[in-house]
mmCIF file as Biopython writes it, N, C-alpha, C and O atoms, coordinates in Angstrom:
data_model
#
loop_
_atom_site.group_PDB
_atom_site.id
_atom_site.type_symbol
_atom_site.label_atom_id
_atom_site.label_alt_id
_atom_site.label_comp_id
_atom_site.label_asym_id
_atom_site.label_entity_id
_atom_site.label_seq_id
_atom_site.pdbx_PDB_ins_code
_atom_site.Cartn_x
_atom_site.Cartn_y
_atom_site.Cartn_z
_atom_site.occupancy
_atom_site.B_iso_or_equiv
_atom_site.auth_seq_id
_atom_site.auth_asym_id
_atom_site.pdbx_PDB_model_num
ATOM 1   N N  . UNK A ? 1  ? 36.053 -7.679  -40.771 1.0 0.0 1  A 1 
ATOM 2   C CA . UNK A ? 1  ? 35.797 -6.301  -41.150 1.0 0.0 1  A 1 
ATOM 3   C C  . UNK A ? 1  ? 34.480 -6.187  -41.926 1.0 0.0 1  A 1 
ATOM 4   O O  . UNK A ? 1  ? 33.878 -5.156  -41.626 1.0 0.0 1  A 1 
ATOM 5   N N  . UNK A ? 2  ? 33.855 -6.953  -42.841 1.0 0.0 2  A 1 
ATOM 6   C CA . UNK A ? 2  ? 32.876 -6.817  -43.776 1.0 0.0 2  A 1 
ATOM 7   C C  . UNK A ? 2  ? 31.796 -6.971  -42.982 1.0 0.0 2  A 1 
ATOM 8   O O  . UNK A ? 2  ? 30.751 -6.537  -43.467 1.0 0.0 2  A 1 
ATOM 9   N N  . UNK A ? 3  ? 31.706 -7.638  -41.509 1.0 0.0 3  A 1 
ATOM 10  C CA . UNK A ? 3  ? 30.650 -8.522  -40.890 1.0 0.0 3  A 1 
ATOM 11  C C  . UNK A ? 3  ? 30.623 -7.477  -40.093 1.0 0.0 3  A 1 
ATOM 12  O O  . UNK A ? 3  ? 29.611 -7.655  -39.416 1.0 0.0 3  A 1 
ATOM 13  N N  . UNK A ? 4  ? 31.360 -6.018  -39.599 1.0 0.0 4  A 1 
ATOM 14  C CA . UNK A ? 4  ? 31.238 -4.809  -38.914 1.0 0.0 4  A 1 
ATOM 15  C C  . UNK A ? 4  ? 30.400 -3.955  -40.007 1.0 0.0 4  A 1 
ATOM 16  O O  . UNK A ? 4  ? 29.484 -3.212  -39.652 1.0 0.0 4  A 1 
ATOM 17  N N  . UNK A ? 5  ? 30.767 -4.110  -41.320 1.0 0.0 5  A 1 
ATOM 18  C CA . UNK A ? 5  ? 29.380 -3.170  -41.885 1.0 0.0 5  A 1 
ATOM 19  C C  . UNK A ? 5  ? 28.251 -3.367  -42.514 1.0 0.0 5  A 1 
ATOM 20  O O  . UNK A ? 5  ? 27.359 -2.545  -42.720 1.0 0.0 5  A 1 
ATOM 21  N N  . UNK A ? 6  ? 28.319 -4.872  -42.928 1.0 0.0 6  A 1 
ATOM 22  C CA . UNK A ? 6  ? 27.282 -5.482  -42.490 1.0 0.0 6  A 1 
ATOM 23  C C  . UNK A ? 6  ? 26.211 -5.370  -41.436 1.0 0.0 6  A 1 
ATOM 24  O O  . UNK A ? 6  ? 24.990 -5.462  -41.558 1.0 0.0 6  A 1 
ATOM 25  N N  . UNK A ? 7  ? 27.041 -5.123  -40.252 1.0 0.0 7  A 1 
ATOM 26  C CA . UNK A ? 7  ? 26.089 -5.165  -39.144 1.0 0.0 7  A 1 
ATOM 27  C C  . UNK A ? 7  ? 25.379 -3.262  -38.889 1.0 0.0 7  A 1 
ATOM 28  O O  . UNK A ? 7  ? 24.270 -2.897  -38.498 1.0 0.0 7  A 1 
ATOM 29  N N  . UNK A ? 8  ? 26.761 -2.344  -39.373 1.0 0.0 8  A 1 
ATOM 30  C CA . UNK A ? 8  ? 26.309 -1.219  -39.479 1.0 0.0 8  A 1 
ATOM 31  C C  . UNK A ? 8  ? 25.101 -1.037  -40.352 1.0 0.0 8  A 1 
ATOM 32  O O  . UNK A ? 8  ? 24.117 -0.443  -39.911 1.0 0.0 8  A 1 
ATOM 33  N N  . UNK A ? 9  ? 25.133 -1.552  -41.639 1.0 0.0 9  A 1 
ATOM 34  C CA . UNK A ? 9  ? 24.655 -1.274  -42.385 1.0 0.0 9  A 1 
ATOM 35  C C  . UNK A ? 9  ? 23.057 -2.130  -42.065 1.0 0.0 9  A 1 
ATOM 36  O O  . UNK A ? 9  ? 22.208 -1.343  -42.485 1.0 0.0 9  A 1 
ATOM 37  N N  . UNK A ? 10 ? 22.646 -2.856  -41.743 1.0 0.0 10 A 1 
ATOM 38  C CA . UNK A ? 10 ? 21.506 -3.262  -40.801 1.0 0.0 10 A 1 
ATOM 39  C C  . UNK A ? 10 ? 20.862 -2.865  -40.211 1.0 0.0 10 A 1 
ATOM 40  O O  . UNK A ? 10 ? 19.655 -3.103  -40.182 1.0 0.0 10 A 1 
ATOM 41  N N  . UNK A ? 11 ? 21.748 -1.781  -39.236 1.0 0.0 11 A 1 
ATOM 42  C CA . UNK A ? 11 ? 21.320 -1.002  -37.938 1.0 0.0 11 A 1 
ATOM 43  C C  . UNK A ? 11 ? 20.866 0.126   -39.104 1.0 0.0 11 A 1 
ATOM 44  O O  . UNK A ? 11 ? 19.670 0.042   -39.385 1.0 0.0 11 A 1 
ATOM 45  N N  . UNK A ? 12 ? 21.392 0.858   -39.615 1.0 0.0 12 A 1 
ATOM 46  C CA . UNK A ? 12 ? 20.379 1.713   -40.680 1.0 0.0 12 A 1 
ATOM 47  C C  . UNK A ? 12 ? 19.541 1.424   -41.332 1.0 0.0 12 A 1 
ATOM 48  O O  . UNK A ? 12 ? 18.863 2.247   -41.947 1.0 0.0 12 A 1 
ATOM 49  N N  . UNK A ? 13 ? 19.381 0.270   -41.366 1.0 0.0 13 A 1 
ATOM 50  C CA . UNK A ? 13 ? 18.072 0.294   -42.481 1.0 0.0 13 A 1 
ATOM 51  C C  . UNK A ? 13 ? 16.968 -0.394  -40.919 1.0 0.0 13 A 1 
ATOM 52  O O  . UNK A ? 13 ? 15.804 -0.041  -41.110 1.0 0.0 13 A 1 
ATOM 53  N N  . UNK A ? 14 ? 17.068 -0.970  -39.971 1.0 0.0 14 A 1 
ATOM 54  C CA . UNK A ? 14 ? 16.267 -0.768  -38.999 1.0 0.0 14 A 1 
ATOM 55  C C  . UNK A ? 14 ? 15.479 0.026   -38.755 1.0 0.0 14 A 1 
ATOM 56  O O  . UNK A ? 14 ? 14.252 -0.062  -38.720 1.0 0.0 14 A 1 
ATOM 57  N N  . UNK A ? 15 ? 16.524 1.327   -38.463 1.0 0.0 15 A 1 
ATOM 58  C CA . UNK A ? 15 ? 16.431 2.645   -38.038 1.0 0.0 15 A 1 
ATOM 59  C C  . UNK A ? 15 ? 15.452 3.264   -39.618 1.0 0.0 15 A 1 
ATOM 60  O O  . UNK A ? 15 ? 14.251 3.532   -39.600 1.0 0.0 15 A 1 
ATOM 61  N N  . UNK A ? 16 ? 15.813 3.304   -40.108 1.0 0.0 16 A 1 
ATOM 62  C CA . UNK A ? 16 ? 14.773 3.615   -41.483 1.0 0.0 16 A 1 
ATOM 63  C C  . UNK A ? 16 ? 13.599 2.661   -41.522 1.0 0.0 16 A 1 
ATOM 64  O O  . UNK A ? 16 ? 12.627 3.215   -42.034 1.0 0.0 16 A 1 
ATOM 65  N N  . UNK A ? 17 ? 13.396 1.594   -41.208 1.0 0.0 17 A 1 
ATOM 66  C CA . UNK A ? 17 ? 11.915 1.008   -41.294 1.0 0.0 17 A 1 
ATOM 67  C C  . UNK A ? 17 ? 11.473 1.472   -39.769 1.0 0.0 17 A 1 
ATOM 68  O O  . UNK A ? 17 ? 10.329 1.911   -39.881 1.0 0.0 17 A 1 
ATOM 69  N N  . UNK A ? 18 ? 11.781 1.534   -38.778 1.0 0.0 18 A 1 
ATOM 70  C CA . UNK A ? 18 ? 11.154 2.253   -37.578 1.0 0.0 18 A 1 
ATOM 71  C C  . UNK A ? 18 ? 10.677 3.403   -37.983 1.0 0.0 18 A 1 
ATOM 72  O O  . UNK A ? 18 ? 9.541  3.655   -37.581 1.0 0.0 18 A 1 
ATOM 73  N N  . UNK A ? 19 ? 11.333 4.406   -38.845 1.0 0.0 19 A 1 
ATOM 74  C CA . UNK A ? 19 ? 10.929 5.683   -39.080 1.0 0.0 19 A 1 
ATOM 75  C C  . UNK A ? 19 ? 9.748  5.595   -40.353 1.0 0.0 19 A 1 
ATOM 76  O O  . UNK A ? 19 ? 8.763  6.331   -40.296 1.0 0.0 19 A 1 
ATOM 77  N N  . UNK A ? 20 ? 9.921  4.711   -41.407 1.0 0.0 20 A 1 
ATOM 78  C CA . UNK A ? 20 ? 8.747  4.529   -42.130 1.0 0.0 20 A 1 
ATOM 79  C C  . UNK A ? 20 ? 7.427  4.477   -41.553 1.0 0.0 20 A 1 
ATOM 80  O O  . UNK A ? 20 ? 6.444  5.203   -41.702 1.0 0.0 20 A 1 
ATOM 81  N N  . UNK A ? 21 ? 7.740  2.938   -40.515 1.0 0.0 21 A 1 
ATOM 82  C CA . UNK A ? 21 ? 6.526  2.607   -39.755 1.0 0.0 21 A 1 
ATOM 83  C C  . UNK A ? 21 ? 6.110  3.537   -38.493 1.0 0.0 21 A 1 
ATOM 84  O O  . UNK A ? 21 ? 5.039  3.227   -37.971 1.0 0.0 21 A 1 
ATOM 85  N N  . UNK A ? 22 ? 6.659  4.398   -38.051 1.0 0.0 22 A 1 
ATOM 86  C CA . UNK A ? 22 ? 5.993  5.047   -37.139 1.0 0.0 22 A 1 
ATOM 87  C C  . UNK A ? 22 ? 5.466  6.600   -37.553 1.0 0.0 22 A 1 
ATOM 88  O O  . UNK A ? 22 ? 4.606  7.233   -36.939 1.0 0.0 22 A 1 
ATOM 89  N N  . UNK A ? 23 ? 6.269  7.091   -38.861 1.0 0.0 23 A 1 
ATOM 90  C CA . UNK A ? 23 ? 5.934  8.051   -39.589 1.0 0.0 23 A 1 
ATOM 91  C C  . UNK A ? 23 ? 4.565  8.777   -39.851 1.0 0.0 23 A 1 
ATOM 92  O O  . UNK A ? 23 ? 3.991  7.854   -40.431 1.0 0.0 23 A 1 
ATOM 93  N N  . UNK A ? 24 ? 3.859  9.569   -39.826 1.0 0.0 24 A 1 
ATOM 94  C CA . UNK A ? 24 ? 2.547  9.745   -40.139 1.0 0.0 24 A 1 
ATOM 95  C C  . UNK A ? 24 ? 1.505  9.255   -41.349 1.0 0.0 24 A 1 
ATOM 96  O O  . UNK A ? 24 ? 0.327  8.897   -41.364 1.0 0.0 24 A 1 
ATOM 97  N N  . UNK A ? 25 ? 2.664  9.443   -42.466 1.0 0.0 25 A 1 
ATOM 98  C CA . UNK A ? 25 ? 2.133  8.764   -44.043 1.0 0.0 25 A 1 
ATOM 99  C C  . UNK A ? 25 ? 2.518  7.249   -44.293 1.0 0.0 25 A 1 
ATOM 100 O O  . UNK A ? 25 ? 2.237  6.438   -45.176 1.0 0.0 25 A 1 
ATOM 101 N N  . UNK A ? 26 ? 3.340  7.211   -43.055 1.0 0.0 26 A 1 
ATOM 102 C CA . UNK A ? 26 ? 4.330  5.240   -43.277 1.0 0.0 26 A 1 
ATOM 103 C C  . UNK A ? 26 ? 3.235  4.540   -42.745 1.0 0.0 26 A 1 
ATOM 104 O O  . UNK A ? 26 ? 2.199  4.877   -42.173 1.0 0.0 26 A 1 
ATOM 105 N N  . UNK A ? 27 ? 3.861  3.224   -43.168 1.0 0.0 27 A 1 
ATOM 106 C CA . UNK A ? 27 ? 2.923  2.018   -42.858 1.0 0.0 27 A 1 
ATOM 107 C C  . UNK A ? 27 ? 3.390  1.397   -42.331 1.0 0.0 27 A 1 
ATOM 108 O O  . UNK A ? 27 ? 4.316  1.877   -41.677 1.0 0.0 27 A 1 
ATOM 109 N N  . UNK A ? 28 ? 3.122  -0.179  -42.190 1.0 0.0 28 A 1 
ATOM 110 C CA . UNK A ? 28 ? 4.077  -1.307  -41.561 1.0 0.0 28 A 1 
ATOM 111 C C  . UNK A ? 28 ? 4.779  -1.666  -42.810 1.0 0.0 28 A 1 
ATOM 112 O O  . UNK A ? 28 ? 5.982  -1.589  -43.059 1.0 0.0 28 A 1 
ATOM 113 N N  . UNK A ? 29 ? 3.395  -2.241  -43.855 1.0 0.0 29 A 1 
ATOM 114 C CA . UNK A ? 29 ? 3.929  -2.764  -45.028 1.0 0.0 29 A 1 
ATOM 115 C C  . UNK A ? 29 ? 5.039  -1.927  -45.777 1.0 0.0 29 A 1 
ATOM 116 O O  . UNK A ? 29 ? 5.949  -2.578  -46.290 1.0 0.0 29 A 1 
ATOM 117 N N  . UNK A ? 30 ? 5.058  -0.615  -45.890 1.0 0.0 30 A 1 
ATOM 118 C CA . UNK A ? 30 ? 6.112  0.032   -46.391 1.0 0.0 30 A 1 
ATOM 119 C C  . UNK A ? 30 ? 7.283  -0.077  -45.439 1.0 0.0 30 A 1 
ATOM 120 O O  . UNK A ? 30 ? 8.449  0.000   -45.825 1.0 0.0 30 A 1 
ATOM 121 N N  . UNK A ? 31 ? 6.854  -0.296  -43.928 1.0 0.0 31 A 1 
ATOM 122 C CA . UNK A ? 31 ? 8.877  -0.276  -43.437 1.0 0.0 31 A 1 
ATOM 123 C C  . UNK A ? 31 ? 8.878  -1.692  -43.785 1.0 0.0 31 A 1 
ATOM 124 O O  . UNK A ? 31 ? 10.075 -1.934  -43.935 1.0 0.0 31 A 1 
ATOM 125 N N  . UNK A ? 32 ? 8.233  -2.758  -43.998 1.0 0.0 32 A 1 
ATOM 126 C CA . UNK A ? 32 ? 8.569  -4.335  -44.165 1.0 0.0 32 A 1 
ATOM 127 C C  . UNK A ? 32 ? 8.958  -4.015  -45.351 1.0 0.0 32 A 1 
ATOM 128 O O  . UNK A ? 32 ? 10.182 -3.934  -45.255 1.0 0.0 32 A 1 
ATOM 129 N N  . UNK A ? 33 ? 8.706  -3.822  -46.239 1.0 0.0 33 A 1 
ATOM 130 C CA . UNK A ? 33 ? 9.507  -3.279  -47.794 1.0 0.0 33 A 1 
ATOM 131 C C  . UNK A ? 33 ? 10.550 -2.919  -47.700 1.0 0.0 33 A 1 
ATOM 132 O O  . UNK A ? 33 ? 11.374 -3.643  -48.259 1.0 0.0 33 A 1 
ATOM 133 N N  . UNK A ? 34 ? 11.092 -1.681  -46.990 1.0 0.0 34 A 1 
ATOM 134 C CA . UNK A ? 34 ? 11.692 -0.749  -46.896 1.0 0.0 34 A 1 
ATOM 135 C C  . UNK A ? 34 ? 13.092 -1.978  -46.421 1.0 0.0 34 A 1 
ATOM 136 O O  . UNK A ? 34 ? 14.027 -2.321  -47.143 1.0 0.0 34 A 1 
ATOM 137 N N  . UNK A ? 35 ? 12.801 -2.420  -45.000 1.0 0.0 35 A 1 
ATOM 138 C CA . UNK A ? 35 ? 13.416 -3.560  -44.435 1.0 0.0 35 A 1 
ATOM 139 C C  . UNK A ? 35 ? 13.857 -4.598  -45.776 1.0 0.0 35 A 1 
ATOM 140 O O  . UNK A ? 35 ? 15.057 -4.725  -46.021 1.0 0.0 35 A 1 
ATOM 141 N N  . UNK A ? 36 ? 13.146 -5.103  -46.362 1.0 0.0 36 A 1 
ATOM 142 C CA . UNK A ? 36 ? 13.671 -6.056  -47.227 1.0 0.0 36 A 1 
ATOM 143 C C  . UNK A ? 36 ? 14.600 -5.725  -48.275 1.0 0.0 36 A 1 
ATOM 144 O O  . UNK A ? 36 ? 15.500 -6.432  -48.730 1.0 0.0 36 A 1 
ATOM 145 N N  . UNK A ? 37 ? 14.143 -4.137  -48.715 1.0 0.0 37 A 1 
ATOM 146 C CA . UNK A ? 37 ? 14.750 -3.994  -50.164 1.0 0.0 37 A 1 
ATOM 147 C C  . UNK A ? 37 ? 15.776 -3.324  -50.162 1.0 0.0 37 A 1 
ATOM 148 O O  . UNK A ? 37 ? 16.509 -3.198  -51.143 1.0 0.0 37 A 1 
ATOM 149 N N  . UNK A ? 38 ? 15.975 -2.764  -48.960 1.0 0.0 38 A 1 
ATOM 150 C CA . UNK A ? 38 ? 17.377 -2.334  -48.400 1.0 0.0 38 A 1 
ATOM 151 C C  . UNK A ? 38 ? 18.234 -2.722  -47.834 1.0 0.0 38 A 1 
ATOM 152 O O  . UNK A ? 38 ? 19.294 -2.135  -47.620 1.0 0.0 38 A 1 
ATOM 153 N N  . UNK A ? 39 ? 17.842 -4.045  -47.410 1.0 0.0 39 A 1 
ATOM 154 C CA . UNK A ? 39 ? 18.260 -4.766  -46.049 1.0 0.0 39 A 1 
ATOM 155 C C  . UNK A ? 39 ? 18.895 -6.054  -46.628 1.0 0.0 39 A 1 
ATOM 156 O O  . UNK A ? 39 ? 19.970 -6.313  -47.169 1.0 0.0 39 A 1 
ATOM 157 N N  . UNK A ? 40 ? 17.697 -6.812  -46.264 1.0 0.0 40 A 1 
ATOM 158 C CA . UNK A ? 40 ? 17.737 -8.252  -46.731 1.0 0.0 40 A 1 
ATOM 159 C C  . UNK A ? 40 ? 18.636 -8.897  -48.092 1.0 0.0 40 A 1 
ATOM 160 O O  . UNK A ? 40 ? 19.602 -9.612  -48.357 1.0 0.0 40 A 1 
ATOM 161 N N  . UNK A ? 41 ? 17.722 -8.206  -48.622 1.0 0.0 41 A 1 
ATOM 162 C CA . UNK A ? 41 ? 18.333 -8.828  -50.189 1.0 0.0 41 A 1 
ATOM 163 C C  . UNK A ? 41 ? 19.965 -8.046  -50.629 1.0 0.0 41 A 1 
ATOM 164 O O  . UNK A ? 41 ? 20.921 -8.800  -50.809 1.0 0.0 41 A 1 
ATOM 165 N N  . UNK A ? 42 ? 20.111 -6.842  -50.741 1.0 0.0 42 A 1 
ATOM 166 C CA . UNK A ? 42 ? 21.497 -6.646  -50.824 1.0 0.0 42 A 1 
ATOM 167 C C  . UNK A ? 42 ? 22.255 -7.211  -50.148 1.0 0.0 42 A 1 
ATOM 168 O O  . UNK A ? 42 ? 23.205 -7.711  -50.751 1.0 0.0 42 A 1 
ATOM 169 N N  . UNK A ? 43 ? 22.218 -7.347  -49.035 1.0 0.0 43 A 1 
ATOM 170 C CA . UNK A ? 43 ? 23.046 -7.289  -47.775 1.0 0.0 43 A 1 
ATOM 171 C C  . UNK A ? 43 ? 23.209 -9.163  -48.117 1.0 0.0 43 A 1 
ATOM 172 O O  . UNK A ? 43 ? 24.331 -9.668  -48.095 1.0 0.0 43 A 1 
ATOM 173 N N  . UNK A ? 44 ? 22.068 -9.943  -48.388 1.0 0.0 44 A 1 
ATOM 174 C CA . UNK A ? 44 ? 22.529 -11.600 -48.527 1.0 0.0 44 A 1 
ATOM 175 C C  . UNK A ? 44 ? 23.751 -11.687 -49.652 1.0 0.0 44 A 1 
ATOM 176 O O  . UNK A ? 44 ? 24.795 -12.339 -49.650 1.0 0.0 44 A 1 
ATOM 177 N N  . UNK A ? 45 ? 23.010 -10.467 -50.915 1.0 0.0 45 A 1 
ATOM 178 C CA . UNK A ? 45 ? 23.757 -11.074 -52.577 1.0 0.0 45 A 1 
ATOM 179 C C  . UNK A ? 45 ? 25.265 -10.636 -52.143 1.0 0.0 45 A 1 
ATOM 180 O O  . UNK A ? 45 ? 26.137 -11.476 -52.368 1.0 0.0 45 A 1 
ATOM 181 N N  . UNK A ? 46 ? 25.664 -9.402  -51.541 1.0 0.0 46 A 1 
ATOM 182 C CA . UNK A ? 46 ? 26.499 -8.727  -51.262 1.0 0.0 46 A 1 
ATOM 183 C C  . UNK A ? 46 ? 27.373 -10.114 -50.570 1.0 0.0 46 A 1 
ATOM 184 O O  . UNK A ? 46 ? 28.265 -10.633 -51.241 1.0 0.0 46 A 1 
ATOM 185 N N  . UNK A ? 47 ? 27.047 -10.624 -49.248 1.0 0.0 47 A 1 
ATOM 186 C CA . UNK A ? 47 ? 28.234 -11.488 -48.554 1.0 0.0 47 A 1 
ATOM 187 C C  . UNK A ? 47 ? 27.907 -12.634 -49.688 1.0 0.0 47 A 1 
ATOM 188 O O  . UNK A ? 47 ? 28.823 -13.432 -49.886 1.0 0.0 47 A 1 
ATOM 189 N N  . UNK A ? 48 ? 27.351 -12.712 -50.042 1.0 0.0 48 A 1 
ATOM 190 C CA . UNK A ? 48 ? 27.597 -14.414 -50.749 1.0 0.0 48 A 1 
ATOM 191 C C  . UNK A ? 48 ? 28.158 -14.365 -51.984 1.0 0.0 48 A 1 
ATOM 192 O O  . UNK A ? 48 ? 28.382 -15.414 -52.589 1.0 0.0 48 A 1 
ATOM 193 N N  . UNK A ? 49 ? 28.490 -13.019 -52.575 1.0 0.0 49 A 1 
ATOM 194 C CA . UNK A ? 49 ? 29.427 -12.650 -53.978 1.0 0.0 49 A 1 
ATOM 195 C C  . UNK A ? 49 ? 30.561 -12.787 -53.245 1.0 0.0 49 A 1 
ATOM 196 O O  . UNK A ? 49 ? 31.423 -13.490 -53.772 1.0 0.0 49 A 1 
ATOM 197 N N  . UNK A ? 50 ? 30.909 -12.144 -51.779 1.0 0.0 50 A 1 
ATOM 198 C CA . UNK A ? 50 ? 31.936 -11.950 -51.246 1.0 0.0 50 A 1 
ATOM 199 C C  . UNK A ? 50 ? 32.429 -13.211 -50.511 1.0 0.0 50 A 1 
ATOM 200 O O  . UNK A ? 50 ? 33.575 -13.359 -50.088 1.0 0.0 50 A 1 
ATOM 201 N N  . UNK A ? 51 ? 31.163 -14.336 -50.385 1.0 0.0 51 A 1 
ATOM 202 C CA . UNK A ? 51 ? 31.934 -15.398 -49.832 1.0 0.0 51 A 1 
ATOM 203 C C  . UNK A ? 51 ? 32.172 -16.213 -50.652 1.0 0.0 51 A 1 
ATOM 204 O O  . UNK A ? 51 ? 32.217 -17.395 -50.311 1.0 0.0 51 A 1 
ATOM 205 N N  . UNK A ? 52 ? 32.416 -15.801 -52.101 1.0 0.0 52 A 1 
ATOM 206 C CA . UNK A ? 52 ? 32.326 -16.698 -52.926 1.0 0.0 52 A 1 
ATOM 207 C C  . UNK A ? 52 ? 34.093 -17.856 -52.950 1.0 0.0 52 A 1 
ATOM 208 O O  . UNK A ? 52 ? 34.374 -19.054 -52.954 1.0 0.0 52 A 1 
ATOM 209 N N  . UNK A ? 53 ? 34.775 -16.624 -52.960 1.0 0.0 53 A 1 
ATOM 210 C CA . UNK A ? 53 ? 36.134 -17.800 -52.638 1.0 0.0 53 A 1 
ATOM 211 C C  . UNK A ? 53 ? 36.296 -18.151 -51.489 1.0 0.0 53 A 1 
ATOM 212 O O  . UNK A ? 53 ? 37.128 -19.052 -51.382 1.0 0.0 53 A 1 
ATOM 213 N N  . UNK A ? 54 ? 35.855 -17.821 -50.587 1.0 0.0 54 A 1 
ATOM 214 C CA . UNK A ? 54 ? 35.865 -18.764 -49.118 1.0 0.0 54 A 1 
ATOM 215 C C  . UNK A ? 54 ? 35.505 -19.990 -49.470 1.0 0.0 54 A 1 
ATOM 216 O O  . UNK A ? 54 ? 36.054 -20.979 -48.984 1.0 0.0 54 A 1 
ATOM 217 N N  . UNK A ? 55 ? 34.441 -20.066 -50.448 1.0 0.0 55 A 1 
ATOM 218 C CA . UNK A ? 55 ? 33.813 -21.104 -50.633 1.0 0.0 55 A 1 
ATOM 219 C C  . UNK A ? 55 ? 34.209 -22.331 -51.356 1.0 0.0 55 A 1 
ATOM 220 O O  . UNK A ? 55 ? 33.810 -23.494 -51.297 1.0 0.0 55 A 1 
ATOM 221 N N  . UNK A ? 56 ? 35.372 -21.554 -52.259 1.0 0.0 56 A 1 
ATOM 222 C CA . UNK A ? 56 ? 36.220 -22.346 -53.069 1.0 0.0 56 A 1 
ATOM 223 C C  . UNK A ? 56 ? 37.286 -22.844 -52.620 1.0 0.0 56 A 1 
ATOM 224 O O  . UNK A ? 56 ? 37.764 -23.920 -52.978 1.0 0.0 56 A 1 
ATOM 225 N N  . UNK A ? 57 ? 37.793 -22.005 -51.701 1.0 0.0 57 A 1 
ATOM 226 C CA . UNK A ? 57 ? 38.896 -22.526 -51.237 1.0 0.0 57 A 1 
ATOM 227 C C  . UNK A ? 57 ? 38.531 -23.914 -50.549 1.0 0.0 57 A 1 
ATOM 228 O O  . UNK A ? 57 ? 39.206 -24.894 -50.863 1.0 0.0 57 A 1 
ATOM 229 N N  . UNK A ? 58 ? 37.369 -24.067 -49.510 1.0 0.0 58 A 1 
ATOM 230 C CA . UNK A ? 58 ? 37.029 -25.029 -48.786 1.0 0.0 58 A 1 
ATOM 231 C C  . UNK A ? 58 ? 36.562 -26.204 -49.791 1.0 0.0 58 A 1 
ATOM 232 O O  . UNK A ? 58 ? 36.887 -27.309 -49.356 1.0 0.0 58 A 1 
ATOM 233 N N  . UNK A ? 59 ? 36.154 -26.226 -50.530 1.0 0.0 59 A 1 
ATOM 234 C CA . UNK A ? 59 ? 35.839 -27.062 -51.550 1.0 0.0 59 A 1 
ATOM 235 C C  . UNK A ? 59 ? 36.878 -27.713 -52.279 1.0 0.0 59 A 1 
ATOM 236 O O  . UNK A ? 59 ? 36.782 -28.925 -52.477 1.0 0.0 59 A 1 
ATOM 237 N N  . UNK A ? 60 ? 37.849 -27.075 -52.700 1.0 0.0 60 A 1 
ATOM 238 C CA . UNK A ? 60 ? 39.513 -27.543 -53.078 1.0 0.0 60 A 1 
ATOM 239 C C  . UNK A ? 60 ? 39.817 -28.458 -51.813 1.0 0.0 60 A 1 
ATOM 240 O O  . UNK A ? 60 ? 39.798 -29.683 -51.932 1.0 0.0 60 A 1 
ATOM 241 N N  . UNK A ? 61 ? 40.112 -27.811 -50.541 1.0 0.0 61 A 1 
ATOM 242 C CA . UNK A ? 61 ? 40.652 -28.339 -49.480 1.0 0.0 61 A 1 
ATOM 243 C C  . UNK A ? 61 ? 39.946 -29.823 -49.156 1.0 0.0 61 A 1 
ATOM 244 O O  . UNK A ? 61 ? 40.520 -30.840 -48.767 1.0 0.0 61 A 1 
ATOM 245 N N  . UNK A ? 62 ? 38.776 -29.665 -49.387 1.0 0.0 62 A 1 
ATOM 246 C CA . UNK A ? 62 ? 37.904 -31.106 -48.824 1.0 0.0 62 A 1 
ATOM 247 C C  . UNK A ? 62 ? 37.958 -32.319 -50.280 1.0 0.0 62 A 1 
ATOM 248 O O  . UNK A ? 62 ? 37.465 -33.438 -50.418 1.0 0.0 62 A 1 
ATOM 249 N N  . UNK A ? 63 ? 38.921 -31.321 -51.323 1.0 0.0 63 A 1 
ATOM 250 C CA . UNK A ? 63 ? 38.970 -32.657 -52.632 1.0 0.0 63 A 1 
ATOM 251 C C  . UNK A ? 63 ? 40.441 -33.429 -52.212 1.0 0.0 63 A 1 
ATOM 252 O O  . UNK A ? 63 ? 40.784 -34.605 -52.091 1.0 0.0 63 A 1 
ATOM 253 N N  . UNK A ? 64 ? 41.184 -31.969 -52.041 1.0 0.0 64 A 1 
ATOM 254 C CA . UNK A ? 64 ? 42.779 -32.773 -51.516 1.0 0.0 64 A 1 
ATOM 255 C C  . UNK A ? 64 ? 42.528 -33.337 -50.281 1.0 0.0 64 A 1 
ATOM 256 O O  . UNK A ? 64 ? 43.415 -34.179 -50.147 1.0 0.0 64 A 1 
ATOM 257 N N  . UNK A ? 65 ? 41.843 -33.350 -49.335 1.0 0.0 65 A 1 
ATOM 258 C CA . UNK A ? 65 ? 41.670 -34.503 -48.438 1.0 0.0 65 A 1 
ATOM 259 C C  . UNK A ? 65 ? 41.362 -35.582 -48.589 1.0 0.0 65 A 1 
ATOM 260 O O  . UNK A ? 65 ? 41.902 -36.510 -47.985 1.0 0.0 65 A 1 
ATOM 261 N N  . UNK A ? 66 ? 39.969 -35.790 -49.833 1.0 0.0 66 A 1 
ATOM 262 C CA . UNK A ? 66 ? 39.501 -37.268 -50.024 1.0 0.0 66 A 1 
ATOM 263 C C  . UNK A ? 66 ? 41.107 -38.017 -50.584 1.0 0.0 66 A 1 
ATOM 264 O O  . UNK A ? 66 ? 41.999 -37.461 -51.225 1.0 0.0 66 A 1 
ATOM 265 N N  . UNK A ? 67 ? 41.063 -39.172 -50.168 1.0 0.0 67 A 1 
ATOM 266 C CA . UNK A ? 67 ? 41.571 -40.265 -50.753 1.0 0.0 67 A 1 
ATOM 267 C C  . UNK A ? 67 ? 41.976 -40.803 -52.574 1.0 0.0 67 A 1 
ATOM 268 O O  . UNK A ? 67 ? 42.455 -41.914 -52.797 1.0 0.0 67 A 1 
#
């Protein structure tokens, strides 16, 4: 479910750096901004807060396996 708005949420900020960069006053560098600071960086901190006990759990699991 998170990896469906994730992916929504991508497709909008696409769609918003296309419209920066093709805009009359937009640039490239402003939709590459636009792209990153909407995009990129939330969207990484966001799943990796959220994968944070996935992460634990697998880490437990691979201690009760060792020997």
């Amino acid at each position: 479910m998170l990896y469906i708005v994730a992916i929504g949420w991508m497709f909008v900020v696409v769609l918003m750096s296309v419209v920066e960069a093709t805009a009359p006053n937009g640039t490239v560098l402003g939709a590459f901004f636009t792209f990153l600071l909407y995009g990129v960086v939330p969207l990484s901190l966001v799943l990796y807060l959220l994968g944070t006990p996935l992460r634990a759990k697998q880490r437990q699991a691979e201690e009760e396996q060792k020997p």
